[in-house]
N, C-alpha and C positions, 0 to 999 in steps of 0.2 A: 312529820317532816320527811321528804323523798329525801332515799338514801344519797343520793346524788348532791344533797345540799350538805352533806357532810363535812365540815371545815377539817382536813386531816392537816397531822402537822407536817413539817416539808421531809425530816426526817420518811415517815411513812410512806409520802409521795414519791421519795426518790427511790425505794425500795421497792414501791409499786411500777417502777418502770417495766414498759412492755422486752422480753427478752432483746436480747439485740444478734444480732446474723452471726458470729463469730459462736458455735457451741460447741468448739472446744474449749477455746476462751473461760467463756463461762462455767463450765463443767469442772474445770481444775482447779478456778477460781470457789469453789464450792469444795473441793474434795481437800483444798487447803483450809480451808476453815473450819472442814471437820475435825482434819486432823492435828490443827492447832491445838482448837479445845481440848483435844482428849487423849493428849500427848502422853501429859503425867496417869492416866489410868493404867490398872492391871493391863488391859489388853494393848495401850498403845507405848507403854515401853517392852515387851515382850515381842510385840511387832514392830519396834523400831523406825517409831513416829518419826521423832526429830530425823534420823537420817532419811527416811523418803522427803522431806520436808525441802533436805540440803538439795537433794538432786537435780540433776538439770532437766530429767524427764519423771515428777512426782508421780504421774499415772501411768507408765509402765512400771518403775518402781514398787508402786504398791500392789500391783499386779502381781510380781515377783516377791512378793516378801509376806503379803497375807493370802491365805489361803482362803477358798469358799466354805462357804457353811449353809448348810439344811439348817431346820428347824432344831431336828432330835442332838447335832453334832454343836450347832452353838449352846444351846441349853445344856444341854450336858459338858459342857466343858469353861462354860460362863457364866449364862443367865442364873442357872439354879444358885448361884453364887447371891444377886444381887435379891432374891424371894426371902434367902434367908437373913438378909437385912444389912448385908455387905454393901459401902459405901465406895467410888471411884475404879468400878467394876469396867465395864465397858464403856461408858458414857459417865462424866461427873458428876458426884454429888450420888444419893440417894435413888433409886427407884419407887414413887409413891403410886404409880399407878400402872396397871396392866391390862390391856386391849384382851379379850377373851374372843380367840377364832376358834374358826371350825378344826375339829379333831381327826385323830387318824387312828388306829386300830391301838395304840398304845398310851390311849390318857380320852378325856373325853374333848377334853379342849386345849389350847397351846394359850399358853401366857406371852402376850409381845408386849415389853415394855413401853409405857407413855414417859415421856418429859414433856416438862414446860415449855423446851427447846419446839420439840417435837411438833407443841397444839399452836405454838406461835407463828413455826411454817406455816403449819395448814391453815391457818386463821389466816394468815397474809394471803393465800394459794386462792381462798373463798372469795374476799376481798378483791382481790384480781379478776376472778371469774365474774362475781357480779359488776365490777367496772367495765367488764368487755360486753355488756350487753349494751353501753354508749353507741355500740359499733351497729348492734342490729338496726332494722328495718322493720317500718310498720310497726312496733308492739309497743303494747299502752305503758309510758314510764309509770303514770301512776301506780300502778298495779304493783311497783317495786315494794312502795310505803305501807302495804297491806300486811296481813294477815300472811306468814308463816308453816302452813302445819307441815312438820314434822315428824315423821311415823319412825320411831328406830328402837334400840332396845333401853329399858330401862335404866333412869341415873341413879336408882337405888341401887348403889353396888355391893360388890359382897367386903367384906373385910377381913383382912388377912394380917398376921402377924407382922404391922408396920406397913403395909400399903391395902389398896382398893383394888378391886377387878371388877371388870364390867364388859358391854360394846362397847365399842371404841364411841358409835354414837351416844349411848350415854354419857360417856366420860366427856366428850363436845358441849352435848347441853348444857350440865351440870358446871361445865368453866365456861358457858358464853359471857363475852365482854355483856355488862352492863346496859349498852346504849341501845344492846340487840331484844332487848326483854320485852320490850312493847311490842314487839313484831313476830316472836317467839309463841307461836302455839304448839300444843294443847294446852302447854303451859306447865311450870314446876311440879304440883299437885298431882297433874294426870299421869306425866312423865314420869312420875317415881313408879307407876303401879306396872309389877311384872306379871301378872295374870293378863296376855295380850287379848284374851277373848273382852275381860271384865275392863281393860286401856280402851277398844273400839267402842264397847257401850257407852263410856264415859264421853267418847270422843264423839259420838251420833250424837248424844243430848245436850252436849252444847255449841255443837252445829251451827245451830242458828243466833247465836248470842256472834257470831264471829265472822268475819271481815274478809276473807283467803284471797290471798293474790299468785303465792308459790305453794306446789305440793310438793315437798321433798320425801323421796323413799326408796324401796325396794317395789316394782311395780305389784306384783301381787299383792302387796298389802296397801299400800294404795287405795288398787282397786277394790277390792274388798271393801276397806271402808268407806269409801265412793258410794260403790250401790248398797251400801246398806243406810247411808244418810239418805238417796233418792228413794229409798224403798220405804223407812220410818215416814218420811214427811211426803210420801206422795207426787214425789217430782217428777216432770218430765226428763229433766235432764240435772247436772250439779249448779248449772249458769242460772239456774228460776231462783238458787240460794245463795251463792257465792257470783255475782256477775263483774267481779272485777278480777277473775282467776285468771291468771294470762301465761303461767310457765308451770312444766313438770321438771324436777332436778330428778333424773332417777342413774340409778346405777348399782355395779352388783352384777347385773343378771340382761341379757340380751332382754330392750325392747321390742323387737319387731314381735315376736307373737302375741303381743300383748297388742299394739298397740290398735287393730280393728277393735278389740273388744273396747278397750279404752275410750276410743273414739265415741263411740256409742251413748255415753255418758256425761258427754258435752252436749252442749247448746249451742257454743262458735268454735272454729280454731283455739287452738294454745299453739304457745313455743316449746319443744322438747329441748332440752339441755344435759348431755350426758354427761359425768364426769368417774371418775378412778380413782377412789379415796378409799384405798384398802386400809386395816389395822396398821401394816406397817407405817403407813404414811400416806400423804395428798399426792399421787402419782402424777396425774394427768386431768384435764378438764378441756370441753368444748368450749373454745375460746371464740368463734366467727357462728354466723348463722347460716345453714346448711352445710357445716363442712362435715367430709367422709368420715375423721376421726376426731380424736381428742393433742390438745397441747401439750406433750411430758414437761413436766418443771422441772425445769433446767437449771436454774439461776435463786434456788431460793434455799431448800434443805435438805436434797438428796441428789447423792453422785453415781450414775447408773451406769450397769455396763451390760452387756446383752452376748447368751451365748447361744450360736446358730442351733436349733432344734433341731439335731441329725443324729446320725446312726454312729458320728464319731465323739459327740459330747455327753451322748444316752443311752443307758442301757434299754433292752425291750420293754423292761415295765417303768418306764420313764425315771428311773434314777440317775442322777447325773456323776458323770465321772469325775475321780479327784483331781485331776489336774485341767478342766476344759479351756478352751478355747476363748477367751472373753474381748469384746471388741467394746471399744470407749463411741461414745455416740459420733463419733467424727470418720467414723468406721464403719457405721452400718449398713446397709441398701436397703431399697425399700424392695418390697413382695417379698422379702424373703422372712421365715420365721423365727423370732429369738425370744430365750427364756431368758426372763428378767432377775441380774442380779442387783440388790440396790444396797448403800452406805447412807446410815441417813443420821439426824441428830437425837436417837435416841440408843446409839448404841449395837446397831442393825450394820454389821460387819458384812461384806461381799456378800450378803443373806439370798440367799432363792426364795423369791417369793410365790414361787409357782406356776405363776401365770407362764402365758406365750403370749406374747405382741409381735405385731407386724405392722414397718413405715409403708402410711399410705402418700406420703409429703415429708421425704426427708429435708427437706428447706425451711419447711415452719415446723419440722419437728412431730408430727403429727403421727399418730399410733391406732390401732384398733387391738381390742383383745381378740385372738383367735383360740385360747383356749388354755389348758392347765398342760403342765407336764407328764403328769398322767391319767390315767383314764379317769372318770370322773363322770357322775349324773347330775347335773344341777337346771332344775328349770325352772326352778324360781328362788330359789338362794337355798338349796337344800344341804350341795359341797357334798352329794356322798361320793366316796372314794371308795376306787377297789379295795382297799386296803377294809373300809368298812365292811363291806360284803361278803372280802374272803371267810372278816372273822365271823360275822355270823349266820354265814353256812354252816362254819365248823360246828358253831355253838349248834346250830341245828342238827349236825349230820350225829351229834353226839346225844343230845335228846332223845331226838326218835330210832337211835339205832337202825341208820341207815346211809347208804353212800352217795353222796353226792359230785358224780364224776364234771360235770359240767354245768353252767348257769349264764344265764344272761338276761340283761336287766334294758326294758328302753320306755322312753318317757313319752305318755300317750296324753289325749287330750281327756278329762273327764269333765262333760257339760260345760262351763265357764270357765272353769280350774284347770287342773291336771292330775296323774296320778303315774306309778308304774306298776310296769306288766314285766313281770318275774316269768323266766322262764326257766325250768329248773330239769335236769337229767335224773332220771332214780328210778332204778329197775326193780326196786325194791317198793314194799307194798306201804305208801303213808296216805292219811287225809290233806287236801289242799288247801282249805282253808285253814286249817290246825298248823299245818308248814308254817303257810302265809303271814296267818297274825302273830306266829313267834319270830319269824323272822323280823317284822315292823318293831315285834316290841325289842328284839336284840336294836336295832338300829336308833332306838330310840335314846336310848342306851351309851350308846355310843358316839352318839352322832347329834352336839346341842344343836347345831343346825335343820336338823332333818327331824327333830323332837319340834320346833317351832312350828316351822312349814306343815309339820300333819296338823297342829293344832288351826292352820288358816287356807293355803291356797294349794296343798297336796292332798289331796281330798282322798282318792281309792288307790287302792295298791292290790294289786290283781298277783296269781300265782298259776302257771299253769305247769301240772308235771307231765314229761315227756320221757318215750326210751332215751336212752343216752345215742342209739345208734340215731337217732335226726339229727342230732348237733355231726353227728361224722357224717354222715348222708349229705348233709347240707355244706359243710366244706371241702367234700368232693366233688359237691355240683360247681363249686368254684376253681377246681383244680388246685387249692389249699388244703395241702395234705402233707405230713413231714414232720418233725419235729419243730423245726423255726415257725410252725403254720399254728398259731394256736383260736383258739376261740374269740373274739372278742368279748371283755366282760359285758361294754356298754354297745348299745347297737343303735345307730342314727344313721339318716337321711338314706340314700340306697339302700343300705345294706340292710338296713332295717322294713324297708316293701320288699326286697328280695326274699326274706325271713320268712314274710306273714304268709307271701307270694308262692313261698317254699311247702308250708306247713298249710297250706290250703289245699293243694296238689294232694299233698298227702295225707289231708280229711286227719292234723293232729290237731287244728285250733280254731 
């Protein structure tokens, strides 16, 4: 049955309505409903719900009266409350399940709580996305009613004293509505297996037994599984197997490097469809066909505010300040860059999510990510963070009894894949590859995300040790010299041919 023949009920329908022009409107009309709910919680009579509620102005209000939170500052003064089985914490009721992101130098992962509140948005947010492809052109509706496969992390979750953790994609599958199972690959069975090498074998061999119309993922994996199904069976392309394949849902991770190699692997066009459905929540999705960016959801379960990415909201290693600057969506401009604070219904208080977005159509609302708040290597969902790095240097510099005055890390192409190329200062006498693979395996360590990705589309990780005088040599070629002048840890796009450009000259790499 095409999805489109769906009898929804009118309830549903009215809530599926397309946003409407007024978003401030809507936005406040959203940040009272959170704050309805979760009025009576620890957190929202200590922050003094009911009287922002009264006010004449609820969004500067609550501007004034709750403060921002990181990751490390709400967990520690909330969340770790509701793990240990504390009921009407931040958000009503119970926490039975928790989103497992990427980590930081001080845990390996970050627990973000799930509600039913929470998957009910998203599930509406989906729902919308796939109604808006009514709107495109040219692309085969059939291909809607087809085959599913969905590449993400296992619904075998772990279990914790009174709730689950998992990806946040697991924890999706594992609650899809009912009517979506037919159309649901790999399917229950595969979906549970967390061995991702022994989940693609599974997923080659029954390849052919199966129908695909959407590919949803992270594009490296994806791909990956892509040509290893054209590769088992001999294909020229995936369309000789699957010829009703008509859409990629991908997100996470910039498509455009991916997407010649990708192409490759077809037999006609598809439709690319991007969307922003981080753990915290269904941020944003490509609602039009060809548009620049994605739609932030506005109108459904999360109240966003955004503060300008400068030098007066950030310190230099991108931490943001306690009191910054926050502008409600009816405030912002576009080209300009802002790190996204969001309020959502699972208990996700003014939270920094990390990212930076930037309006490319502040009228339909529209966003592109530009990037995290702080430095950061990700090129195919890896998330390593300085913070990773710093610690295992240390780890290293303490091993081999040796100094590590400077490092830099940039993301090279290896064959079809990727990999990074370490660049490491130490005047002192060690082996490089001995560095190398301890430093991977600290990262491994550290970092569940960057632990996956070696196992699929981060293929080599290169080390090269240098004097420490090239890294000074090299930011004196640039007249960045001083104390405020520091290194960069991550090195891209110029600065990164200047580098190789530099260290060529000087016959180090």
């Amino acid at each position: 049955m095409p999805i489109f023949d769906l009898k929804l009920p009118n309830a549903i329908l009215r809530a599926l309505r397309l946003p409407e022009n007024n978003l401030r409107r809507e936005q406040l009309r959203v940040l009272k409903k959170l704050l309805k709910k979760s009025r009576f919680t620890s957190f929202g009579q200590q922050y003094r719900f009911d009287e922002i509620l009264l006010s004449k102005h609820p969004g500067k209000k609550f501007q004034e009266i709750v403060p921002t939170f990181n990751y490390n500052k709400i967990y520690n003064e909330w969340w770790h409350k509701t793990i240990e089985g504390q009921s009407d914490i931040c958000w009503p009721g119970k926490i039975k399940y928790y989103a497992l992101s990427s980590g930081t130098s001080e845990s390996a992962s970050k627990y973000i709580p799930i509600t039913n509140d929470l998957l009910r948005g998203n599930k509406m947010v989906m729902i919308k996305q796939l109604l808006s492809l009514s709107k495109y052109e040219n692309i085969p509706f059939a291909s809607i009613g087809k085959g599913w496969l969905t590449l993400g992390g296992s619904t075998e979750l772990q279990k914790g004293p009174g709730y689950f953790a998992g990806d946040l994609s697991g924890i999706t599958a594992k609650k899809a509505p009912f009517w979506f199972q037919p159309f649901y690959k790999p399917g229950k069975k595969i979906a549970k297996q967390k061995d991702w090498n022994k989940k693609i074998a599974e997923i080659v061999d029954k390849a052919p037994q199966w129908d695909i119309g959407f590919l949803i993922g992270v594009p490296a994996w994806i791909q990956m599984c892509v040509e290893q199904i054209i590769e088992r069976y001999k294909l020229n392309n995936i369309h000789e197997l699957w010829p009703n394949l008509a859409f990629f849902v991908h997100g996470g991770v910039s498509f455009e490097p991916y997407k010649k190699g990708f192409e490759k692997m077809l037999g006609k066009p598809i439709t690319y469809i991007e969307t922003y459905l981080a753990s915290e929540g269904f941020i944003a999705y490509q609602d039009r066909q060809h548009a620049k960016g994605m739609r932030l959801v506005t109108n459904e379960h999360i109240f966003h505010e955004f503060v300008p990415f400068d030098d007066k909201n950030f310190t230099a290693d991108g931490e943001m300040i306690e009191n910054p600057e926050a502008l409600m969506l009816h405030e912002v401009e576009e080209g300009k860059d802002y790190a996204l604070l969001i309020s959502t219904t699972a208990g996700t208080w003014r939270y920094l999510i990390g990212d930076t977005v930037r309006f490319v159509d502040k009228e339909r609302s529209e966003i592109i990510i530009t990037g995290r708040t702080k430095h950061f290597l990700s090129l195919v969902g890896e998330h390593l963070s300085v913070d990773n790095m710093n610690k295992a240097v240390q780890m290293a510099s303490e091993k081999f009894n040796i100094s590590i005055p400077e490092f830099t890390v940039a993301g090279v192409p290896s064959g079809n894949f990727f990999g990074h190329h370490w660049f490491v200062a130490c005047n002192d006498k060690v082996e490089e590859n001995a560095l190398c693979n301890f430093i991977d395996d600290c990262l491994n360590e550290l970092n569940d995300d960057y632990a996956v990705e070696r196992k699929s589309a981060l293929r080599e990780i290169k080390l090269t040790v240098l004097k420490e005088e090239a890294f000074l040599n090299f930011m004196l070629s640039k007249g960045k010299v001083g104390g405020q002048h520091k290194f960069p840890r991550v090195l891209k796009g110029s600065m990164l041919q200047d580098w190789y450009l530099f260290l060529e000259k000087k016959n180090e790499c």
